[in-house]
Backbone as numpy.savetxt, mean C-alpha at the origin, in Angstrom:
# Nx Ny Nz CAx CAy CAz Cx Cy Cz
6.55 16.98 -22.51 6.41 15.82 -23.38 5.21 15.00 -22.92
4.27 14.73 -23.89 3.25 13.79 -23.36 3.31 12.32 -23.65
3.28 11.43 -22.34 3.80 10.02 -22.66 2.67 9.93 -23.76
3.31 8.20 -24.11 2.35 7.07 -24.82 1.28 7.01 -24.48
-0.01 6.92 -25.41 -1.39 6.33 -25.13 -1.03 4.99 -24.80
-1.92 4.88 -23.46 -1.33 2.88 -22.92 -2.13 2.52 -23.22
-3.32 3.04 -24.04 -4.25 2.10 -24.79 -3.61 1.52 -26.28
-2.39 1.94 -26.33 -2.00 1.20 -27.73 -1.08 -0.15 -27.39
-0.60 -0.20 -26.34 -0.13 -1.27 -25.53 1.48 -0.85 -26.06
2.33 0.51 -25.85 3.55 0.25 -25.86 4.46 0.25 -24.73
5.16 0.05 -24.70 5.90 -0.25 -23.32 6.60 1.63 -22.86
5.92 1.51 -21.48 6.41 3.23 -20.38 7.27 2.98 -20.07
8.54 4.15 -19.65 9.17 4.33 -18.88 8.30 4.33 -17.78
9.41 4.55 -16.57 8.88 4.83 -15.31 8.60 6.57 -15.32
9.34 7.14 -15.85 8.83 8.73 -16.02 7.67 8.75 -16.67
7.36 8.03 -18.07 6.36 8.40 -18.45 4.87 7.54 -17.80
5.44 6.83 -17.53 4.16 5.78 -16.06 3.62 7.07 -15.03
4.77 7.97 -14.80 4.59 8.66 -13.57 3.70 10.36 -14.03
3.79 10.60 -15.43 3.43 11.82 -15.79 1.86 11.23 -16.64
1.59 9.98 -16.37 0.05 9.55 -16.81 -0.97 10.39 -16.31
-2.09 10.97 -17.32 -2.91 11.86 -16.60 -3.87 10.94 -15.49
-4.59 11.48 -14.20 -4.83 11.23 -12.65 -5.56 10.08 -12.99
-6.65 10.11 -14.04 -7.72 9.53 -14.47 -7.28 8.11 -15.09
-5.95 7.90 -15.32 -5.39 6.61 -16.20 -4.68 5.99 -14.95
-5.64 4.42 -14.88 -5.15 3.67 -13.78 -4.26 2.73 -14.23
-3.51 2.15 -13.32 -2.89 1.35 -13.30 -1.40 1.16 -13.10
-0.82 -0.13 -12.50 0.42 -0.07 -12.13 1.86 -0.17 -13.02
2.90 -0.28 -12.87 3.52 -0.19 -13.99 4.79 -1.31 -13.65
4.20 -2.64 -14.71 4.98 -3.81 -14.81 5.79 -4.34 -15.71
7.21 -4.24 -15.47 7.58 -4.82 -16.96 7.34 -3.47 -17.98
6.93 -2.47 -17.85 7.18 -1.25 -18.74 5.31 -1.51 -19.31
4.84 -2.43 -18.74 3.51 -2.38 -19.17 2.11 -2.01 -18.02
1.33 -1.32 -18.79 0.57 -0.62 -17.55 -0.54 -1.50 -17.45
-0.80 -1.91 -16.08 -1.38 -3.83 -15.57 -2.31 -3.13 -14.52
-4.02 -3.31 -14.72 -4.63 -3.27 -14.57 -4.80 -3.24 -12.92
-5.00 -2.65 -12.33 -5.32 -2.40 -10.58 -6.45 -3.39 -10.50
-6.27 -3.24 -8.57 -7.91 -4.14 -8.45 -8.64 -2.96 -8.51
-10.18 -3.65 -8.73 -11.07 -2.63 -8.59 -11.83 -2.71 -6.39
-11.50 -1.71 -6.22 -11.67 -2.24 -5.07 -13.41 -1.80 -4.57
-13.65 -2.61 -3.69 -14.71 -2.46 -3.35 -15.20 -1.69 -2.43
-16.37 -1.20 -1.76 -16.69 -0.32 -0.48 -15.95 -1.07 0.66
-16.17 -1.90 1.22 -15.18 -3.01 2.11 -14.12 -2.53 2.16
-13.43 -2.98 0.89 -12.23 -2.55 0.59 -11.55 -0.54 0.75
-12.51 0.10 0.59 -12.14 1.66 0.68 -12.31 1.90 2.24
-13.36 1.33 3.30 -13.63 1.49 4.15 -12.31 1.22 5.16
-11.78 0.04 4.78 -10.71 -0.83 5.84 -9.50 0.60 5.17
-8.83 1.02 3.84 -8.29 2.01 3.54 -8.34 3.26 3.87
-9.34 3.84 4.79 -9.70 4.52 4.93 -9.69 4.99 6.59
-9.77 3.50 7.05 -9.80 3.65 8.90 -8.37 3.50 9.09
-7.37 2.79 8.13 -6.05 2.44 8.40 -5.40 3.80 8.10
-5.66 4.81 7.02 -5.09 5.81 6.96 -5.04 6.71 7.79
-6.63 7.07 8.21 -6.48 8.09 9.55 -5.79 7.46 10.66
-6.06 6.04 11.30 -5.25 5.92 12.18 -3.78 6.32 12.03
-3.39 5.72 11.00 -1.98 5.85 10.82 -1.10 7.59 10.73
-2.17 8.21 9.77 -1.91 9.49 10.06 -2.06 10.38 11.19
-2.89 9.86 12.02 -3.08 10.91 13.32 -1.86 10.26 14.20
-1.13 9.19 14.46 -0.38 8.65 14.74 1.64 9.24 14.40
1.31 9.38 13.16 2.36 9.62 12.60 2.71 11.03 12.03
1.76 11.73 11.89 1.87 13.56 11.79 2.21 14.30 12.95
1.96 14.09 14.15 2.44 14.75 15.39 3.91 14.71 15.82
4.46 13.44 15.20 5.76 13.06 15.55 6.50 13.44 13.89
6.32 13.78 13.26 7.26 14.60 12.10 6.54 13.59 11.05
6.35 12.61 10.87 6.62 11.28 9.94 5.00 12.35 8.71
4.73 11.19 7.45 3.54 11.60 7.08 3.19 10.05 6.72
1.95 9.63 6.10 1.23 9.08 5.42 0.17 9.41 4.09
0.29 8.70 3.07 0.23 8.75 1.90 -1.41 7.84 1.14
-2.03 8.37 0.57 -3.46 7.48 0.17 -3.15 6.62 -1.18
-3.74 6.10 -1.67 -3.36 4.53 -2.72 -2.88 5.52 -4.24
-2.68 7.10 -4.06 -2.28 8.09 -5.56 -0.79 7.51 -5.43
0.07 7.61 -4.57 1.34 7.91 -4.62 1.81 6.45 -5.47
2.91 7.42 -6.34 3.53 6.60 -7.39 4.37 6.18 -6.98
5.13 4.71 -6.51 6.30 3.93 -6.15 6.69 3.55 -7.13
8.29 4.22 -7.70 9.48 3.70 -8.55 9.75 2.33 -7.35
9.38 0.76 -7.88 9.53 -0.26 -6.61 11.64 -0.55 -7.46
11.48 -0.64 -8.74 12.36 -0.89 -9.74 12.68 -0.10 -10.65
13.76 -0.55 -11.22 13.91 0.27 -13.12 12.83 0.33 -14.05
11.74 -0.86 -13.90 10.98 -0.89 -15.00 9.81 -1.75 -14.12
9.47 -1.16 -12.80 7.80 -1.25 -12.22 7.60 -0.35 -11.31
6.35 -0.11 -11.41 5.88 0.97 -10.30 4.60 0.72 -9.65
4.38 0.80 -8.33 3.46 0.24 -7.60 2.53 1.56 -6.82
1.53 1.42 -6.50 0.62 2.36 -5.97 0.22 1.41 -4.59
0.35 1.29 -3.48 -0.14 0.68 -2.34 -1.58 1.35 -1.61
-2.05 0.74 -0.67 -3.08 1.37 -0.46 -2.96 2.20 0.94
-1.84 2.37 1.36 -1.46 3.02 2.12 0.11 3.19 2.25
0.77 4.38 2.60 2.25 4.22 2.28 2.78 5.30 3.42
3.62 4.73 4.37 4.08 5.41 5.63 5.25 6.13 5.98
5.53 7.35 6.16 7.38 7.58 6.04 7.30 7.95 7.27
8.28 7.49 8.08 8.35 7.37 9.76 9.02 8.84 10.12
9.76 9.40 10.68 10.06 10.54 11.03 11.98 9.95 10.70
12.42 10.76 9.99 13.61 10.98 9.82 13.99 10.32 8.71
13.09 9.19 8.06 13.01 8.32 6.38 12.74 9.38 5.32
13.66 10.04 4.55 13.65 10.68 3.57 12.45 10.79 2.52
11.32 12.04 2.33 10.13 11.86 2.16 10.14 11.99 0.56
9.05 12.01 -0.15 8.81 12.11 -1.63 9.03 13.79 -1.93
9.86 14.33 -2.83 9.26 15.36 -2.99 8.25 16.52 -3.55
7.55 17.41 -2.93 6.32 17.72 -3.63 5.69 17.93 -5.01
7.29 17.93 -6.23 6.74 18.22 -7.11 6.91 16.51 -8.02
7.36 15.88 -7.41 7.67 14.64 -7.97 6.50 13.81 -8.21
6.37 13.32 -9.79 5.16 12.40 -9.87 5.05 10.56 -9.34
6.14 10.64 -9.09 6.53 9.47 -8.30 8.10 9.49 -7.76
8.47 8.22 -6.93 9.25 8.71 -6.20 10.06 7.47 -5.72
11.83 7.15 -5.61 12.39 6.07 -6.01 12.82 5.89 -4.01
12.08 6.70 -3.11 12.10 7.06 -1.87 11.20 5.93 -1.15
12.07 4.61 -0.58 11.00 3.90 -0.17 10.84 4.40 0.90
9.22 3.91 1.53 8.34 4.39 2.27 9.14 3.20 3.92
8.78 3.63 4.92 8.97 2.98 6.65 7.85 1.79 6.32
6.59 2.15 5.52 5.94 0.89 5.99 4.85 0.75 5.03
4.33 0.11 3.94 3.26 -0.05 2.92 1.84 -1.11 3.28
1.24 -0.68 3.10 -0.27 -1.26 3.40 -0.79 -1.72 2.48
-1.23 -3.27 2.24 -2.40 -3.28 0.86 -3.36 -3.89 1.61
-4.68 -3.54 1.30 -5.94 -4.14 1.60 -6.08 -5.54 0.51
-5.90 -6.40 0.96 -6.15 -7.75 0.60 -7.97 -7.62 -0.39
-8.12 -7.83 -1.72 -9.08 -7.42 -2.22 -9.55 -9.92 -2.60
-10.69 -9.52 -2.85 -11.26 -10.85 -2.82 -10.84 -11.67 -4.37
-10.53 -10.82 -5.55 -10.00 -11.75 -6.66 -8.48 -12.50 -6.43
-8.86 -13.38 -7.28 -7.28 -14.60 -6.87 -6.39 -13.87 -7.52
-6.71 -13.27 -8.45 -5.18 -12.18 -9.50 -4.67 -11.06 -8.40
-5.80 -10.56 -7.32 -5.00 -9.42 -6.72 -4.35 -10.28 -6.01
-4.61 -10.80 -4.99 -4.55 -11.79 -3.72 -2.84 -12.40 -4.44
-2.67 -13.16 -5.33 -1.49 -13.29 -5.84 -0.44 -12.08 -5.99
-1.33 -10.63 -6.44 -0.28 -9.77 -6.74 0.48 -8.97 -5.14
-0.90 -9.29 -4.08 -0.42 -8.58 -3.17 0.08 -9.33 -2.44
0.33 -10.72 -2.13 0.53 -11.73 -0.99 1.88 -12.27 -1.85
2.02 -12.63 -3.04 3.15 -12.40 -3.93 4.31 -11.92 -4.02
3.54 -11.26 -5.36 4.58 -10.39 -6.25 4.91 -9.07 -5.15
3.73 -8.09 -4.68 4.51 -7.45 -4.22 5.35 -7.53 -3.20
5.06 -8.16 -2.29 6.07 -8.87 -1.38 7.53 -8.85 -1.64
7.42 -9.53 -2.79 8.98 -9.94 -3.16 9.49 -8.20 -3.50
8.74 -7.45 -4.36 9.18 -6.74 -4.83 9.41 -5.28 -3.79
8.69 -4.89 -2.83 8.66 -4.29 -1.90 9.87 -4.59 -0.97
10.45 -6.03 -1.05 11.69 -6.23 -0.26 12.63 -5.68 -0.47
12.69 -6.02 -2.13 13.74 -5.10 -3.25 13.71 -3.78 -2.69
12.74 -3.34 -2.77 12.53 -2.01 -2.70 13.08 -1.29 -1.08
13.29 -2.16 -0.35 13.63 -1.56 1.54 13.15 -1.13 1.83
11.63 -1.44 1.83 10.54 -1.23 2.61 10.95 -1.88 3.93
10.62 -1.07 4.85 10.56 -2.15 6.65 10.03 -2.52 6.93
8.63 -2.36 6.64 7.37 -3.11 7.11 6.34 -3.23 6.04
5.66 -4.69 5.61 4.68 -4.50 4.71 3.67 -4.92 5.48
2.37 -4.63 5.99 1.20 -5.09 6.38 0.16 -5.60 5.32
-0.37 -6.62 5.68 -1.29 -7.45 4.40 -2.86 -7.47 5.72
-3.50 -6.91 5.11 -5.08 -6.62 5.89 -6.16 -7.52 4.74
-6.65 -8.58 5.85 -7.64 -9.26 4.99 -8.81 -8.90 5.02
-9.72 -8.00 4.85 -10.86 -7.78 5.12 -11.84 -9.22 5.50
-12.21 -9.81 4.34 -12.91 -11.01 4.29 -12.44 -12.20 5.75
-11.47 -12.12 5.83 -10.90 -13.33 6.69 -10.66 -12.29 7.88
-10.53 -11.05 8.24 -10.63 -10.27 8.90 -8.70 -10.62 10.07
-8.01 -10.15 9.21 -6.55 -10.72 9.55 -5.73 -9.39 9.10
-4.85 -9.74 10.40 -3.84 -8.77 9.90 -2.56 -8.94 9.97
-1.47 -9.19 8.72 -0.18 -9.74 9.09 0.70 -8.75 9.28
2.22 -8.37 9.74 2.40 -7.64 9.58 4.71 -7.75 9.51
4.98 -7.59 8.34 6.07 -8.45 7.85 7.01 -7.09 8.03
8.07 -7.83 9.18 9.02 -6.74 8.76 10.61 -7.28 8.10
11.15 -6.68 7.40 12.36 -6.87 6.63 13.45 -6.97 7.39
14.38 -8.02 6.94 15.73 -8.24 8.11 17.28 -8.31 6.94
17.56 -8.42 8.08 19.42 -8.03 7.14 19.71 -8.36 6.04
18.41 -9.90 6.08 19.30 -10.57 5.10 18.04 -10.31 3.64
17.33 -9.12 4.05 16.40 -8.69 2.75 15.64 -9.36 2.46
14.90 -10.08 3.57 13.34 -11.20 3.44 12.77 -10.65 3.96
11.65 -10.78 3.83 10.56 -10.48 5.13 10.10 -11.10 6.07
10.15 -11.41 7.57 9.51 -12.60 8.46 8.27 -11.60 8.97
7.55 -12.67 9.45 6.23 -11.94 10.23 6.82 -12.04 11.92
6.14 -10.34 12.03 6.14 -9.75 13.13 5.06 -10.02 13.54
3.84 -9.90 13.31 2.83 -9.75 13.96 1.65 -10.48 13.35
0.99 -11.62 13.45 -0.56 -11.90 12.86 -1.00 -12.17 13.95
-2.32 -11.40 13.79 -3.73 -11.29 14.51 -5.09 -11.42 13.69
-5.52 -11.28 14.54 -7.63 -11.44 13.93 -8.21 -10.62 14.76
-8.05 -10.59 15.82 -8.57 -9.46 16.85 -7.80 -8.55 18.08
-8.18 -7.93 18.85 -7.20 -7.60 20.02 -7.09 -6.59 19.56
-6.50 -5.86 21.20 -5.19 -4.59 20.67 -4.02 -5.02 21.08
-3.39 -4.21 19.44 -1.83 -4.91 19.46 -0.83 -3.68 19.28
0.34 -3.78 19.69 1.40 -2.67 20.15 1.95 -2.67 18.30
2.25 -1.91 18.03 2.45 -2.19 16.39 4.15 -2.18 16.08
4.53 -3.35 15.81 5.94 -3.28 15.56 6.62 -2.48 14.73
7.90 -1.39 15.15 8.56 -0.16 14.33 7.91 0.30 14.66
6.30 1.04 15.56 5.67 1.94 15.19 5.77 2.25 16.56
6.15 2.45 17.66 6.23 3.31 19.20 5.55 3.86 19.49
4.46 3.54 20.16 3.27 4.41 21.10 1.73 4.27 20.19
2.02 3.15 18.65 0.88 2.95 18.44 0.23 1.96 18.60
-1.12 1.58 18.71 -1.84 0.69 19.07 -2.83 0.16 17.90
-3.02 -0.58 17.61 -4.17 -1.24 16.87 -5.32 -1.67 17.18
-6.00 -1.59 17.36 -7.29 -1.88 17.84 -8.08 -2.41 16.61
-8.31 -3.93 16.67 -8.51 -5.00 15.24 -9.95 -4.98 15.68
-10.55 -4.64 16.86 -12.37 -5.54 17.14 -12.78 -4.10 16.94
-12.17 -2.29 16.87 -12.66 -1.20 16.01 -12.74 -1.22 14.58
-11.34 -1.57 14.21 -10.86 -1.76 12.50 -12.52 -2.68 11.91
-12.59 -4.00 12.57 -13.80 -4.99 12.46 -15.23 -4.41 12.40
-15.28 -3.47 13.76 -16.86 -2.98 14.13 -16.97 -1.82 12.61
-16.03 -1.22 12.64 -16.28 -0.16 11.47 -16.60 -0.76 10.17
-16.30 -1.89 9.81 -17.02 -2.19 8.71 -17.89 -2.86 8.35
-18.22 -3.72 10.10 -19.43 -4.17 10.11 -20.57 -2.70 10.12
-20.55 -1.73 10.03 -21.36 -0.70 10.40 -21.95 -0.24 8.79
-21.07 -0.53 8.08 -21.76 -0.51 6.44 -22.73 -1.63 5.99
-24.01 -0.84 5.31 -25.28 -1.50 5.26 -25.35 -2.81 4.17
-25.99 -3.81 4.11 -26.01 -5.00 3.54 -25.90 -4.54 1.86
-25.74 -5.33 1.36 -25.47 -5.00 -0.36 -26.86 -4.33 -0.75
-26.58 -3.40 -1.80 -28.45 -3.04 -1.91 -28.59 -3.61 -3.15
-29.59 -3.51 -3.35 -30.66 -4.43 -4.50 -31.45 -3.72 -5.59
């Protein structure tokens, strides 16, 4: 069955959100498909050093990590794409043929992007909604302000902060034997060349 054109603006299931061809962006709110950030080089770079770390970290010990494709059922009627998404070793994983997946992740990553609409959706909405969801850990990475929070979920289904930094190496809470290193995460994107012209 081929979903709805979401250029006609009708309201998706979450199945048909999830069987959207690769090339059709966006998240799925309210049964309506809501525009992603567009992220920037900054922004892919910090996504990019957080994934390998996280994956060389977390593949040796059983667990995997996931890049900003994977489809999160967060609800009945939204679905979220994060920019990094973590399943710890023994957290029940997505399975391979599934276009998304109602399997929350050990720990979700968003790169903090510079518009006030993302910055609301990620410091926000998903917040709240990721709690719903029993996520254990959400990390919020500011590129610009160069920060890293790092919120883990408690009994009573809030999130408190575990961890904010700006620099240092830091022992990473839930995560055993990993380290962060914020003045590498920093140097690596100071190493990308000035805007070109």
């Amino acid at each position: 069955m081929t979903p709805p054109d979401p250029a006609l603006g009708l309201p998706l299931t979450l199945e048909e959100w999830g069987e959207l061809d690769e090339d059709v962006e966006g998240e799925l709110v309210d049964g309506r498909l809501e525009e992603e950030e567009m992220p920037t080089v900054l922004h892919e770079a910090v996504v990019a050093w957080l994934l390998w770390t996280l994956r060389a970290w977390v593949a040796p010990l059983g667990g995997f990590a996931f890049g900003s494709e994977l489809k999160l059922a967060v609800s009945a009627r939204r679905g979220r794409k994060a920019d990094v998404s973590v399943y710890l070793p023994g957290r029940p994983l997505p399975g391979s043929s599934q276009s998304f997946t109602r399997r929350p992740p050990s720990i979700l990553v968003e790169v903090v992007s510079v518009r006030p609409r993302d910055v609301r959706r990620d410091v926000v909405d998903k917040k709240q909604e990721y709690a719903a969801f029993r996520v254990s850990y959400y990390w919020l990475v500011d590129p610009q302000a160069r920060t890293l929070e790092i919120l883990e979920l408690g009994a009573d289904g809030r999130f408190s902060v575990a961890l904010s930094a700006a620099d240092g190496v830091h022992d990473v809470p839930g995560c055993q034997g990993l380290e962060l290193d914020l003045a590498a995460l920093w140097a690596s994107i100071d190493a990308l060349p000035a805007d070109e012209h």
